[in-house]
C-alpha positions as semicolon CSV with decimal commas, in nm:
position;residue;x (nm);y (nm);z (nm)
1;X;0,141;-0,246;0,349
2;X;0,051;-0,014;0,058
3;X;0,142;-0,128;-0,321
4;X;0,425;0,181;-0,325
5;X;0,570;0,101;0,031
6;X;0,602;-0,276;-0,108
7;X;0,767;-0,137;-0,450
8;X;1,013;0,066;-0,188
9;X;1,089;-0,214;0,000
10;X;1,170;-0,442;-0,288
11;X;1,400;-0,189;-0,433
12;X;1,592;-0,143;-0,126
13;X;1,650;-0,474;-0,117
14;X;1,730;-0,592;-0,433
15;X;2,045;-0,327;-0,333
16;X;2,100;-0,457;-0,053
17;X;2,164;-0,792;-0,176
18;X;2,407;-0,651;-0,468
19;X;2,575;-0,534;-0,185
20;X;2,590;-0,827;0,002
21;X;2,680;-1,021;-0,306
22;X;2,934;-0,796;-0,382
23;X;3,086;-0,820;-0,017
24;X;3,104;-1,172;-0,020
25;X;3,223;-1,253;-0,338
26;X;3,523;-1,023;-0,310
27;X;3,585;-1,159;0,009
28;X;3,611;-1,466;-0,096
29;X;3,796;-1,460;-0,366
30;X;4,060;-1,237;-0,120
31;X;4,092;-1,518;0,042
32;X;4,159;-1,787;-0,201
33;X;4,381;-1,480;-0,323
34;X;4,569;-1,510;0,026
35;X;4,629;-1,909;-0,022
36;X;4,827;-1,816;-0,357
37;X;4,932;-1,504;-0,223
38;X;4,835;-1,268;-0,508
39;X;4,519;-1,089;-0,247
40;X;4,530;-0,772;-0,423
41;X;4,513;-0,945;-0,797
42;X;4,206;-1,215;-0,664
43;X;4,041;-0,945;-0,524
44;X;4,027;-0,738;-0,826
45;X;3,904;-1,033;-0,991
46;X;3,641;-1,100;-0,769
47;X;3,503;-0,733;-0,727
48;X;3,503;-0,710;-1,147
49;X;3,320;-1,043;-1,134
50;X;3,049;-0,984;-0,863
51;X;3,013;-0,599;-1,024
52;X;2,964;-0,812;-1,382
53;X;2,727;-1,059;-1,234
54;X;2,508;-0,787;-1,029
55;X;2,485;-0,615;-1,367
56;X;2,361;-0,909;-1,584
57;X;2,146;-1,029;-1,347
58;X;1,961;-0,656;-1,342
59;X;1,972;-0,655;-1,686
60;X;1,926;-1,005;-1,820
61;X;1,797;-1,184;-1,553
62;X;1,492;-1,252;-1,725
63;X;1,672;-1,421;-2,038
64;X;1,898;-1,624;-1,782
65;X;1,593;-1,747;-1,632
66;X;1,405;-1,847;-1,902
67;X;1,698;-2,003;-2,049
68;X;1,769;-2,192;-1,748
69;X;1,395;-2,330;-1,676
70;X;1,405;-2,434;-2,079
71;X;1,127;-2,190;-2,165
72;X;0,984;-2,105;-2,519
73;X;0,812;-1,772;-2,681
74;X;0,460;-1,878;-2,636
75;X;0,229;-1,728;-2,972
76;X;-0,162;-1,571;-2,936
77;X;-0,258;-1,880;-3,220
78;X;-0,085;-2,197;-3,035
79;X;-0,183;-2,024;-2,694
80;X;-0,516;-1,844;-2,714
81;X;-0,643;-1,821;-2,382
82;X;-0,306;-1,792;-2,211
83;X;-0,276;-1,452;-2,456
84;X;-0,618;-1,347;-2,412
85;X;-0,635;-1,403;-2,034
86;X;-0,315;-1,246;-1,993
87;X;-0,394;-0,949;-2,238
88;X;-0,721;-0,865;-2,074
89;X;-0,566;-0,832;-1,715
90;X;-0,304;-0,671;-1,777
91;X;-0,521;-0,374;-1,877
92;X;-0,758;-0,442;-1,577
93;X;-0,417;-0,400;-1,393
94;X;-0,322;-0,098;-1,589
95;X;0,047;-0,248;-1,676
96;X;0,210;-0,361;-2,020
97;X;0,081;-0,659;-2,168
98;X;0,390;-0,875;-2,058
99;X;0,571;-1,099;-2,280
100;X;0,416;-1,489;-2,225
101;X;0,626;-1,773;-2,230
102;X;0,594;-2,140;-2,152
103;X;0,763;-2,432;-2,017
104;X;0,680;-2,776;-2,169
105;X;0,625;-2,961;-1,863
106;X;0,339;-3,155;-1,706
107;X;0,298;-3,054;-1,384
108;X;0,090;-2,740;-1,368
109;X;0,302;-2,443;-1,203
110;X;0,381;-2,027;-1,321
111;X;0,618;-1,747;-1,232
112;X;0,680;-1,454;-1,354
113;X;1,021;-1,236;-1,405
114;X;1,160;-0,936;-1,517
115;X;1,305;-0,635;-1,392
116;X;0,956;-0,369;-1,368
117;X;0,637;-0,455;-1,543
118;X;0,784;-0,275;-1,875
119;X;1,042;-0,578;-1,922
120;X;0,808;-0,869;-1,746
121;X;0,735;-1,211;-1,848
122;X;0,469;-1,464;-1,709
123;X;0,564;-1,810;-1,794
124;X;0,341;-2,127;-1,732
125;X;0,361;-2,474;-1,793
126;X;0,173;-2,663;-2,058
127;X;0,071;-2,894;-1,764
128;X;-0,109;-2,571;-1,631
129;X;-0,273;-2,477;-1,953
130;X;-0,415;-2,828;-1,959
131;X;-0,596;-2,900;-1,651
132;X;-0,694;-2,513;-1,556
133;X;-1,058;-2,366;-1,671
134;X;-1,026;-1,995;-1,785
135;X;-1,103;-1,844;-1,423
136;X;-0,872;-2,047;-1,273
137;X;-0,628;-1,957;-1,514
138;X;-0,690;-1,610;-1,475
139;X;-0,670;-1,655;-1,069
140;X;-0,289;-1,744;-1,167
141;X;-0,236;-1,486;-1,421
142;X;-0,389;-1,249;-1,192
143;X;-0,139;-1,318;-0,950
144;X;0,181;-1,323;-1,141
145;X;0,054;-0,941;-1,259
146;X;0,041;-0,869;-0,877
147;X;0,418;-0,966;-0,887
148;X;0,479;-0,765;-1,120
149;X;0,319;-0,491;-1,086
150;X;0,439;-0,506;-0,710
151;X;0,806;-0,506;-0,862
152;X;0,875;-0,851;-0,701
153;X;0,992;-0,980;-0,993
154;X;1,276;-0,739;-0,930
155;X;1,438;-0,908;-0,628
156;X;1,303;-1,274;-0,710
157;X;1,445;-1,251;-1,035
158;X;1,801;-1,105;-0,917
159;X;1,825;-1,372;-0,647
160;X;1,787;-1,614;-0,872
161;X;2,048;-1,510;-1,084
162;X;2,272;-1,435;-0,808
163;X;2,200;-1,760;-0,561
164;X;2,345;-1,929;-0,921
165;X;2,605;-1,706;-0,997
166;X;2,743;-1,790;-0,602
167;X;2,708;-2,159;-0,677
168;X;2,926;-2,165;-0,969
169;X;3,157;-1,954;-0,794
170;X;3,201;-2,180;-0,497
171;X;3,183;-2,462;-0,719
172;X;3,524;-2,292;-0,926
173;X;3,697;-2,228;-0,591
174;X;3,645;-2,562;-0,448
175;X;3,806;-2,718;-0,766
176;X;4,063;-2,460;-0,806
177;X;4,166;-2,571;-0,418
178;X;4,172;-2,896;-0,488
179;X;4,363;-2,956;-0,818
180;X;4,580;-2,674;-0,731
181;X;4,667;-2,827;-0,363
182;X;4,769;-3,170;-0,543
183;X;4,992;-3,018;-0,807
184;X;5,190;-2,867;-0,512
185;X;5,217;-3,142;-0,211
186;X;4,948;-3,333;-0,074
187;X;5,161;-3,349;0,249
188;X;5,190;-2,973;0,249
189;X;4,803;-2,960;0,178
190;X;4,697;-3,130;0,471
191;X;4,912;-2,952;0,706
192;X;4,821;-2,605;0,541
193;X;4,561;-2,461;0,802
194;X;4,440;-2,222;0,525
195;X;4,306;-2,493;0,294
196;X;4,100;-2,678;0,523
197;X;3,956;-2,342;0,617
198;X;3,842;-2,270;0,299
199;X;3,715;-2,619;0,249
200;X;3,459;-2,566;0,513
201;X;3,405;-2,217;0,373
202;X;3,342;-2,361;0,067
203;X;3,093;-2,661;0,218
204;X;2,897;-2,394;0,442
205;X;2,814;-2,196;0,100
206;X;2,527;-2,418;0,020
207;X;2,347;-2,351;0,320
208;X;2,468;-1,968;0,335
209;X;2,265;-1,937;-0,004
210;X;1,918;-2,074;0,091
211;X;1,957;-1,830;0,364
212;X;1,982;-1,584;0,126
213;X;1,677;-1,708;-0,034
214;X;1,455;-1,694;0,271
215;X;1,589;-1,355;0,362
216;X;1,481;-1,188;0,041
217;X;1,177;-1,416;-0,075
218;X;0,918;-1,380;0,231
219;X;0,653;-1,578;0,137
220;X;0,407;-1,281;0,257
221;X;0,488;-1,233;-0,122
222;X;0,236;-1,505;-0,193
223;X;-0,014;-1,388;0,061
224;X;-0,004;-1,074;-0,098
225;X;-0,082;-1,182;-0,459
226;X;-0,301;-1,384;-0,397
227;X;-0,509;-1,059;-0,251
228;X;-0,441;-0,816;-0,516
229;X;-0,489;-1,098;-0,772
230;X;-0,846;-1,141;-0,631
231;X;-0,915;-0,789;-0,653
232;X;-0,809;-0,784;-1,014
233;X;-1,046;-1,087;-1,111
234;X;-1,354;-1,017;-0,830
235;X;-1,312;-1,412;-0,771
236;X;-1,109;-1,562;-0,516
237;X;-1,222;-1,910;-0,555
238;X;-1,089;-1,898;-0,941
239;X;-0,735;-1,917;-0,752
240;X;-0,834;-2,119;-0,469
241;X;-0,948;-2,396;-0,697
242;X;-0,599;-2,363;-0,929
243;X;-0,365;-2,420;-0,607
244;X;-0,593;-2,724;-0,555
245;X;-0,515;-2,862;-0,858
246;X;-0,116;-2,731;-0,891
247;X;-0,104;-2,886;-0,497
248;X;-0,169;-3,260;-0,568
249;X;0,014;-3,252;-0,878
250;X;0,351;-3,425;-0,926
251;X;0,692;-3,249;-0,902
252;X;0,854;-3,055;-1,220
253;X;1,073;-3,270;-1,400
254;X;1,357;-2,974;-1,497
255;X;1,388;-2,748;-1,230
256;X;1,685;-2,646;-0,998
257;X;1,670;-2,456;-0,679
258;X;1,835;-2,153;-0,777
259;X;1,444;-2,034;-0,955
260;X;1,240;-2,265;-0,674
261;X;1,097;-1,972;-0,562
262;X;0,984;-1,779;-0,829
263;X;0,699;-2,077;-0,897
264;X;0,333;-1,998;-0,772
265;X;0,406;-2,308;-0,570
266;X;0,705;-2,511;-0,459
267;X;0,810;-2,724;-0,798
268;X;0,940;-3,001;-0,570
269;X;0,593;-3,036;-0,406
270;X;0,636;-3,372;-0,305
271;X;1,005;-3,352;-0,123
272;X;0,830;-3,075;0,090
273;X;0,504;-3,099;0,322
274;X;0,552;-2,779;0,409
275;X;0,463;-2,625;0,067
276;X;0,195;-2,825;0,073
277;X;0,084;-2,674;0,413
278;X;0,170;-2,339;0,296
279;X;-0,073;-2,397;-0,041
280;X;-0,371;-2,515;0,211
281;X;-0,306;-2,212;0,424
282;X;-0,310;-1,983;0,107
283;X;-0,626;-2,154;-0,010
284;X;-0,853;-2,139;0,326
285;X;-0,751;-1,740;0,318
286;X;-0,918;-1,670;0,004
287;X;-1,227;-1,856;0,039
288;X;-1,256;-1,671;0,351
289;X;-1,301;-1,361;0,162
């Protein structure tokens, strides 16, 4: 797959899931709509809501991630070979020098996020920064800019924003059916066929949205970067060594699942074998080249 056929792709689906989210989330909130029989008035609501959230998280979904991982402006002075690093492959990419921020966290990871390389950000931890040498710093850097300059930050950052979006609005619905069922009659509750329907709509929503993750986030993503990264720095093992390190490291301490997957590597490394798998996989691939 050529760099423009992946930018095409990730367009088309980062629209395809605003569709999606838009289909669902109106649906839904038909339904509740149908329970208090007002359809037409919840599903106004929810088609102004899901058109609001699809907007912000085009728009701001860098700022709503950063915000939610706890992130901080990181300066050239405090941060010198993060900036410099950063600075100098980003014009070996031939992209904007994106805006650096970083989390203050042990446990070496990175992501990056924005909507095209002209609004990115690459964020690392200060865990990173402390056990990485400069090439295998710039192995990571180089592969967030592959990310970027691929446009994946486009779709991972608008599933984020979206997969949280859903969770607060399934989280709203489940409370709004259960406070609102006992004000009326729990005896008329539990025979209502509607409510327990959209109790296990409301239970299955969990599940529906790490499908929604794996659909869009294919973690041929990884592969990729981790090849066009290596062609930016001419030194594979840089990388291989840094997912090494980031790989027997211990779990993030702030992190929620909703922006799991924008992380060079799984931040709950330790609740998954298979990331760890995946890393040794990723690793064995580019010292083969």
């Amino acid at each position: 797959m050529s760099i423009y056929s992946q930018i095409s792709s990730n367009r088309l689906k980062t629209f395809l899931i605003f569709g999606l989210f838009i289909f669902v989330i109106s649906g839904f909130f038909y339904i509740v709509g149908q329970y208090y029989s007002s359809p037409t008035e919840y599903l106004i609501l929810g088609f102004n809501f899901s058109l609001f959230s699809t907007a912000g998280s085009y728009f701001y979904s860098d700022k709503i991630v950063l915000f939610t991982t706890g992130a901080k402006s990181a300066n050239k002075k405090q941060f010198f070979d993060f900036y410099t690093v950063t600075e100098n492959l980003a014009i070996a990419s031939g992209i904007p020098m994106p805006k650096l921020y970083v989390i203050n966290d042990p446990s070496p990871n990175a992501f990056a996020t924005g909507r095209d390389p002209k609004h990115a950000v690459v964020c690392v931890t200060t865990g990173l920064l402390e056990i990485l040498d400069r090439t295998e710093l710039e192995g990571v850097i180089a592969h967030e800019l592959s990310h970027v300059k691929n446009y994946d930050i486009l779709i991972s950052s608008v599933v984020a924003v979206l997969v949280g979006t859903l969770a607060i609005a399934s989280d709203w619905i489940m409370r709004s059916m259960w406070w609102g069922g006992r004000r009326n009659n729990d005896e008329d509750r539990g025979k209502n066929p509607l409510m327990i329907v959209l109790f296990f709509v409301a239970l299955i929503i969990g599940p529906l949205v790490a499908t929604l993750i794996q659909l869009a986030i294919s973690r041929k993503r990884e592969y990729l970067a981790d090849a066009d990264g290596s062609l930016i720095t001419r030194y594979p093992e840089g990388l291989a060594r840094a997912l090494e390190k980031i790989s027997t490291s211990p779990p993030m301490r702030n992190v929620s699942s909703s922006t799991a997957h924008l992380f060079i590597s799984n931040p709950f490394k330790t609740k998954s074998k298979s990331s760890w798998l995946v890393n040794e996989e990723r690793i064995k691939i580019l010292r083969a080249m």
